[in-house]
C-alpha positions as CSV (number, residue, x, y, z in Angstrom):
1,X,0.0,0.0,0.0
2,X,1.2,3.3,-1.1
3,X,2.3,5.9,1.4
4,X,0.0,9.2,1.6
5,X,1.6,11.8,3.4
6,X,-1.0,14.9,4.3
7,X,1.4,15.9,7.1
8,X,3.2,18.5,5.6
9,X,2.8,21.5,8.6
10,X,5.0,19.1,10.9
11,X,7.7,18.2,8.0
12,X,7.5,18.1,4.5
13,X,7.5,15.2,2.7
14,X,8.7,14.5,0.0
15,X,11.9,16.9,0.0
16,X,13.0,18.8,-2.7
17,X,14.8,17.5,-5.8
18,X,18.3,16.7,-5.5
19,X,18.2,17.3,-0.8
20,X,18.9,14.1,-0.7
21,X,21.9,13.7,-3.2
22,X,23.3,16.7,-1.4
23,X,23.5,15.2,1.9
24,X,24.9,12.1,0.3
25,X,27.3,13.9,-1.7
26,X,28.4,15.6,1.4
27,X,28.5,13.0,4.1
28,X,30.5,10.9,1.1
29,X,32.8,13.2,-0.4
30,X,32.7,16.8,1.0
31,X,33.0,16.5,5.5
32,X,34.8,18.7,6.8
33,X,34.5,21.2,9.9
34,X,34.6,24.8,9.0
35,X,37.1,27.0,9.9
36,X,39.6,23.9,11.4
37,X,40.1,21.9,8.9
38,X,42.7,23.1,6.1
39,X,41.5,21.8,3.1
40,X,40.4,22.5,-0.9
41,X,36.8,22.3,0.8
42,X,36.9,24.6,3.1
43,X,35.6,27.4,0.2
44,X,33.1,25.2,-1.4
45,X,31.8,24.6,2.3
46,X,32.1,28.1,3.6
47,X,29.7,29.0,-0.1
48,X,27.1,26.9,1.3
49,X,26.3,28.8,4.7
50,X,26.9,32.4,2.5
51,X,25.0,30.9,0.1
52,X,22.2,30.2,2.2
53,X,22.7,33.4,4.0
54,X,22.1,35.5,0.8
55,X,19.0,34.0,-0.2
56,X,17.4,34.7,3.5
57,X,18.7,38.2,3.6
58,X,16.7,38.1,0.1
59,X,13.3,36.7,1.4
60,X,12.9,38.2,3.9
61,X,14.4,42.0,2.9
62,X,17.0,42.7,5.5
63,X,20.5,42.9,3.7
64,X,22.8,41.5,6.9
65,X,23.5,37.9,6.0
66,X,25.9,37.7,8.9
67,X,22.7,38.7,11.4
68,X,21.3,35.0,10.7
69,X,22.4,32.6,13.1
70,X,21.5,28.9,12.9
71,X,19.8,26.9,15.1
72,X,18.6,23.1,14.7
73,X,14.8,24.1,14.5
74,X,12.9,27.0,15.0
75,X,12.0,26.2,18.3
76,X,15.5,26.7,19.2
77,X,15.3,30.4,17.5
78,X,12.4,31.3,19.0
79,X,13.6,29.8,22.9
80,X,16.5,32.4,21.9
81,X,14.9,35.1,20.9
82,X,12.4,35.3,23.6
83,X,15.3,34.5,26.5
84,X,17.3,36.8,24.5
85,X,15.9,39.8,24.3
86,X,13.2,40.5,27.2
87,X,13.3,39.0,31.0
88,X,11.0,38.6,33.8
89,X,10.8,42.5,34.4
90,X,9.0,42.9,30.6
91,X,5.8,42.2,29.4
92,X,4.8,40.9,26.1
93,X,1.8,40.9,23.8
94,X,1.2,37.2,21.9
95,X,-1.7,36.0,19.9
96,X,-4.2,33.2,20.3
97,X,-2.3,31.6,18.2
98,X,1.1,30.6,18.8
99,X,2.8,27.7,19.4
100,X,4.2,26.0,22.4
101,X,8.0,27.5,20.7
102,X,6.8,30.8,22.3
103,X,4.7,30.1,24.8
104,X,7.0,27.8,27.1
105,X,10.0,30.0,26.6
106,X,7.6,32.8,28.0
107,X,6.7,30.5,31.0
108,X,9.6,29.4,31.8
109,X,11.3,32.9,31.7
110,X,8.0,34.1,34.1
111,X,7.6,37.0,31.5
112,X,4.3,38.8,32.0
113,X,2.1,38.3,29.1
114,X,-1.5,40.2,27.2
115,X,-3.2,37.8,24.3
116,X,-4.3,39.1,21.3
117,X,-8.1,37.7,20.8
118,X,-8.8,35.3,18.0
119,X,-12.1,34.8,15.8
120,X,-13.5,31.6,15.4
121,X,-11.4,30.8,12.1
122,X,-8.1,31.6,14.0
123,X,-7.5,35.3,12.6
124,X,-6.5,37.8,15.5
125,X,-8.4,40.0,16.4
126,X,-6.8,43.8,16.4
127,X,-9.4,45.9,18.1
128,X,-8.3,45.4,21.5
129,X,-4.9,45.9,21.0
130,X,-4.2,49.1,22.4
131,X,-5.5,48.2,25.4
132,X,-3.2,45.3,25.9
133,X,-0.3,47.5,26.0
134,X,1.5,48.4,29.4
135,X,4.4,50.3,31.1
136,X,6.6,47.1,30.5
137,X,5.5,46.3,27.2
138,X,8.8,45.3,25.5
139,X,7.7,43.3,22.4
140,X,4.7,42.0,20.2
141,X,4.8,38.2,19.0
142,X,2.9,37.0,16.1
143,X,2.7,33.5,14.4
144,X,2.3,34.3,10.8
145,X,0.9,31.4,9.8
146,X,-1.7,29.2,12.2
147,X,-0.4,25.9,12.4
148,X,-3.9,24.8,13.4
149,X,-6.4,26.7,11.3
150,X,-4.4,27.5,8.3
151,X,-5.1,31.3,8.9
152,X,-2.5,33.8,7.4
153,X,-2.3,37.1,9.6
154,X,-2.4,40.9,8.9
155,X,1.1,41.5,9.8
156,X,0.6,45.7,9.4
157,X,-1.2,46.1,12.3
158,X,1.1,44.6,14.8
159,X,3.8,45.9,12.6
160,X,2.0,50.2,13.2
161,X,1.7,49.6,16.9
162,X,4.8,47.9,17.7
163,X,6.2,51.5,15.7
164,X,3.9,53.4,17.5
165,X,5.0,52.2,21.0
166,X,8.7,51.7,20.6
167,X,8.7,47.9,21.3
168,X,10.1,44.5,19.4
169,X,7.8,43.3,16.6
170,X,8.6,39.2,16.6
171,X,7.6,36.6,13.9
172,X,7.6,32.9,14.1
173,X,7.1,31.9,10.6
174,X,7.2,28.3,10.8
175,X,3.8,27.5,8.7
176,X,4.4,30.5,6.2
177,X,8.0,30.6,4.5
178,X,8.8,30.7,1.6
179,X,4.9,30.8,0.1
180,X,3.9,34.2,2.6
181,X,5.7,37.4,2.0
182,X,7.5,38.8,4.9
183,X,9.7,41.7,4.3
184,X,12.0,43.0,7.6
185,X,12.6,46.4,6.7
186,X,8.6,47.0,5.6
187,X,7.3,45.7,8.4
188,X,9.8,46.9,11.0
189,X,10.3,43.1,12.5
190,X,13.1,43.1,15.3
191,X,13.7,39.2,14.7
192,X,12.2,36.3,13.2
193,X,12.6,32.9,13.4
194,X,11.9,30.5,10.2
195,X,12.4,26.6,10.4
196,X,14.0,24.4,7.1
197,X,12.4,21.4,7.4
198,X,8.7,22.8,6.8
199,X,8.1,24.7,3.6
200,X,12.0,25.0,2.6
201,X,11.6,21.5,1.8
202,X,15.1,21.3,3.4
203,X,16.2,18.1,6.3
204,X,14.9,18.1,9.7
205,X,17.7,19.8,12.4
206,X,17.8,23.0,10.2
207,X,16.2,25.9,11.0
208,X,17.5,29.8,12.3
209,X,17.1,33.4,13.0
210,X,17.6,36.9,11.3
211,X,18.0,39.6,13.2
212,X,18.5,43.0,13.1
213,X,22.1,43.8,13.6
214,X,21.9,46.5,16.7
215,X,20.1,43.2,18.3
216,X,22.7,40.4,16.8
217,X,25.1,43.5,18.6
218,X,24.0,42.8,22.2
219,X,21.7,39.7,22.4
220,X,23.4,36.7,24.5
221,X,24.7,33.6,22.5
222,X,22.9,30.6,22.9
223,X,26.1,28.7,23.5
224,X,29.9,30.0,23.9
225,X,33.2,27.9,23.0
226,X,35.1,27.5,19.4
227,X,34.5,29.5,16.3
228,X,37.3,28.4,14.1
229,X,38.1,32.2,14.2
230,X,39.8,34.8,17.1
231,X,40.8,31.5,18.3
232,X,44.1,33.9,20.5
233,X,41.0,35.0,23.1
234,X,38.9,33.4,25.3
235,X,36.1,35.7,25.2
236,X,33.2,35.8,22.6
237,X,34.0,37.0,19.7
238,X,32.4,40.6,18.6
239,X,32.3,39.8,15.1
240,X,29.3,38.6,13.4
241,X,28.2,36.1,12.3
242,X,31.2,34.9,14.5
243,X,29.6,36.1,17.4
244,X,26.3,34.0,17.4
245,X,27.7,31.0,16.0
246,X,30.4,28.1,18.3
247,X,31.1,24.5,17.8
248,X,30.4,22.7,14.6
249,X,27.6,23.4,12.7
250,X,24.9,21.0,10.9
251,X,27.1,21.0,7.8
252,X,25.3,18.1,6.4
253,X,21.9,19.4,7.3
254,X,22.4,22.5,5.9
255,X,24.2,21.4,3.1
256,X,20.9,19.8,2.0
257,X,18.9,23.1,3.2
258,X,21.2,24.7,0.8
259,X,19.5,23.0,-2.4
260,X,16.1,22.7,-0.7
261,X,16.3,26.4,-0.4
262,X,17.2,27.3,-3.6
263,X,14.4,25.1,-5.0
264,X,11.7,26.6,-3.0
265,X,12.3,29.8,-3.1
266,X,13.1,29.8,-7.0
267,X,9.6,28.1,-7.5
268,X,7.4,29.4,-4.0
269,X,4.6,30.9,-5.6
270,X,4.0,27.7,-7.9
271,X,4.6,25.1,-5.2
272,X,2.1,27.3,-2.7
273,X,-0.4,27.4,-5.3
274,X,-0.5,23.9,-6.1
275,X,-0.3,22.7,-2.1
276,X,-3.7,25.0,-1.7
277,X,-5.2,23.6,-4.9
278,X,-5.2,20.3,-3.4
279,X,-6.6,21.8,0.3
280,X,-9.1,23.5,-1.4
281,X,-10.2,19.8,-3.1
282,X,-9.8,18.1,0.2
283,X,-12.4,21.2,1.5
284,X,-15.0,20.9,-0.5
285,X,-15.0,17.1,-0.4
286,X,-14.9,17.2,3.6
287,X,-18.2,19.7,3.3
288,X,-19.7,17.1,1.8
289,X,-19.7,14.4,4.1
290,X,-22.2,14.6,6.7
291,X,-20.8,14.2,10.7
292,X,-17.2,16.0,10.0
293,X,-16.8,19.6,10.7
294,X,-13.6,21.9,9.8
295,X,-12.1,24.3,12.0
296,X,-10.6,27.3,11.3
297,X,-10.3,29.4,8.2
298,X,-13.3,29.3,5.9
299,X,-10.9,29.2,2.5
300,X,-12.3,32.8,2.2
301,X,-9.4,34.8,3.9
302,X,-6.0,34.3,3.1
303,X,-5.2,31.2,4.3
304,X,-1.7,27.8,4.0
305,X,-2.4,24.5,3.0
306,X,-3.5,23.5,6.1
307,X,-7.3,21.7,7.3
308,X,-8.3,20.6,10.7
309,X,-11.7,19.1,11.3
310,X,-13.6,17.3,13.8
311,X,-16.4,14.8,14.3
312,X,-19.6,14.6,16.2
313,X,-20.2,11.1,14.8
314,X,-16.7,9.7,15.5
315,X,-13.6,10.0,17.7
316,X,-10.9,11.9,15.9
317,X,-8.0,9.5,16.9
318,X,-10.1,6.6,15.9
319,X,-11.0,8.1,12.3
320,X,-6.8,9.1,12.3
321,X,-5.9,5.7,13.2
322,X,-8.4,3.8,10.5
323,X,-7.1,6.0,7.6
324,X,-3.2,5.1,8.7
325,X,-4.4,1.3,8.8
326,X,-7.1,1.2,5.9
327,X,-5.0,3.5,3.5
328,X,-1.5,4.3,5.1
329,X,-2.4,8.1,4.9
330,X,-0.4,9.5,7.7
331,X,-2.1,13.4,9.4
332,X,-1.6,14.3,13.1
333,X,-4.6,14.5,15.5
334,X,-4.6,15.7,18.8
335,X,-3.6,20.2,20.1
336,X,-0.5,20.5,17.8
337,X,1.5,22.1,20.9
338,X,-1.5,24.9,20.1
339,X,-3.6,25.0,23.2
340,X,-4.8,28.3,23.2
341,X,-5.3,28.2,19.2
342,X,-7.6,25.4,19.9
343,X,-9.3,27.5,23.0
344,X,-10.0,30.0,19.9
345,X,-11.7,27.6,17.9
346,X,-13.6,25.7,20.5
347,X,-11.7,22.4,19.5
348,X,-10.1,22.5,23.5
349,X,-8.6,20.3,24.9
350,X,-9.7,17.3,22.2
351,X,-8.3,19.1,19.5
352,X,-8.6,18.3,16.0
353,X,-7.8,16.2,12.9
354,X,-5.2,18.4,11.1
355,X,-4.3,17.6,7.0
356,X,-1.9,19.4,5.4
357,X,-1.1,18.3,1.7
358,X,1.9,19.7,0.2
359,X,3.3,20.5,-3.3
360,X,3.8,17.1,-4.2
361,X,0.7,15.7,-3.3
362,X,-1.3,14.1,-5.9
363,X,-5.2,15.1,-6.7
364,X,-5.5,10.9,-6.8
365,X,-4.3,11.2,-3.0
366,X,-6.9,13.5,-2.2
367,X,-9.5,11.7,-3.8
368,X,-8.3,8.3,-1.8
369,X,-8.2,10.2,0.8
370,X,-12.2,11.8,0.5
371,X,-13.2,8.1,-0.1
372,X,-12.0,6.5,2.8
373,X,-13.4,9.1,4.8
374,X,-16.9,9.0,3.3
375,X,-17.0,5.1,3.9
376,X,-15.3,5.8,7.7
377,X,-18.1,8.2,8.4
378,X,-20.6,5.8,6.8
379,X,-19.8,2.8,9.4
């Protein structure tokens, strides 16, 4: 039985052409560790971080590459950000929307926090905002992308009032890079944090931060120790991305991000349109069958190749476990380290049953898919 993947907001699956031949090629011909090792490859190794530096100073407009630091996931990025740049004596505004990345990192840092209201198809709600705002508001956090309900945010509003009150604008865009267009410098964002693994197309353990170089400046590294560079000191080096960057890095991870990235981003508006072809095929055939529900974004606003439904006819996990064992589709049920997204849409605390095709899904997937389901729901 063939494999259908409709995971694609945890990792994308397949990756793009030639990742895998890069890693190989790498981990066969090409190992080496940066900066230490004197050999021919130390260029052609050194042209794949710039390489991939360039083309994220690119996307996202801010023309720094050596204020990008990378981290194994954005998780990492955003635990770094957040522990970074504000303390226990700061308050923050978030959204009803954001993942576990930023809301344990705020916990465990005991960092006051205001939320952002949601609607009941996981947009924010912006009407309120001025009244969330305090003495100690440092920063404003916002999840581009809902990893639950698919919703794409109005950036511009947090992006006026965090300009308006002198305080951090933050992006986690973990559901919408490459396909949503982010630009630093327009939008005024302090730091972002973007993951490789997702809509790069790129391995898993990749994943980073940009940020803007009076920050990159003054904001603690995540870890101390070697660089390869300044190696006559013993403190941290004040040159970037020197600085924010010790021990050996994912060479072989982000050799393969490397030529993910440059696939993706070459063909982002093509590969988005075709992933939300197929979601909006998967929609209208989930409207149709009678005892399944979807939450979140109607498919009217803008919105990412993501669908989560539930059931008042059958368990969620039991309809996710008979389409893994009837038809090897593979999806993810359960709060998606979400909680308060689902507290938005009323799915809380069961959660929902989340599909999320990608670019390489087939329409014949889909319509598997939409069959098995209809005879599930028929049972």
């Amino acid at each position: 039985m063939d494999r259908i993947y409709l995971d694609n907001a945890a990792t994308s699956f397949p990756k793009a052409p030639g990742t895998a031949e890069a890693v190989s090629e790498y981990l066969m011909k090409g190992c080496i560790n940066l900066y230490r090792t004197e050999s021919r490859l130390m260029e052609k190794n050194f042209d794949v971080l710039y390489s991939l530096r360039l083309m994220l100073s690119s996307l996202y407009s801010y023309q720094h590459p050596e204020c990008i630091a990378f981290t194994k996931n954005i998780t990492e990025a955003m635990n770094w950000i957040i522990k970074g740049m504000f303390s226990k004596e700061d308050h923050l505004i978030v959204s009803s929307n954001e993942h576990n990345a930023v809301m344990r990192p705020i916990a465990e840092s005991g960092i006051a926090f205001s939320r952002i209201p949601s609607d009941i198809y996981g947009y924010n709600d912006y009407t309120s905002l001025e009244s969330l705002v305090t003495d100690k508001t440092k920063g404003i956090i916002i999840n581009a992308a809902g990893n639950v309900s698919g919703a794409v945010q109005d950036l511009t509003i947090p992006a006026e009032f965090a300009r308006k009150h002198h305080i951090a604008f933050i992006v986690d865009t973990a559901q919408a890079s490459p396909y949503i267009d982010i630009d630093m410098e327009e939008l005024g964002i302090a730091a972002l944090g973007f993951t490789g693994h997702k809509g790069f197309l790129g391995p898993d353990g990749t994943g980073g931060m940009i940020i803007r170089r009076s920050i990159a400046e003054r904001i603690p590294p995540l870890i101390t120790g070697g660089t390869g560079t300044e190696s006559d000191r013993e403190d941290v080096p004040h040159t970037l991305p020197e600085r924010l960057t010790a021990g050996t890095e994912n060479l072989t991870g982000l050799t393969g991000l490397e030529t993910a990235m440059r696939y993706s981003i070459s063909k982002r508006k093509e590969l988005a349109e075709e992933a939300l072809t197929l979601t909006e095929e998967l929609r209208e055939g989930i409207m149709g069958i009678e005892g399944l529900e979807i939450k979140g974004s109607d498919g009217k606003r803008p919105h990412t190749a993501v669908l989560s439904i539930t059931s008042d006819r059958r368990d969620i996990a039991e309809i996710a476990a008979l389409l893994l064992e009837r038809g090897n589709i593979e999806t993810r049920v359960g709060l998606h380290c979400a909680p308060a997204a689902h507290r938005a849409l009323g799915t809380f605390p069961t959660g929902t049953l989340r599909f999320s095709p990608g670019p390489f899904t087939t329409k014949s997937e889909i319509d598997t898919t939409l069959s098995l389901l209809k005879e599930l729901m028929n049972e």
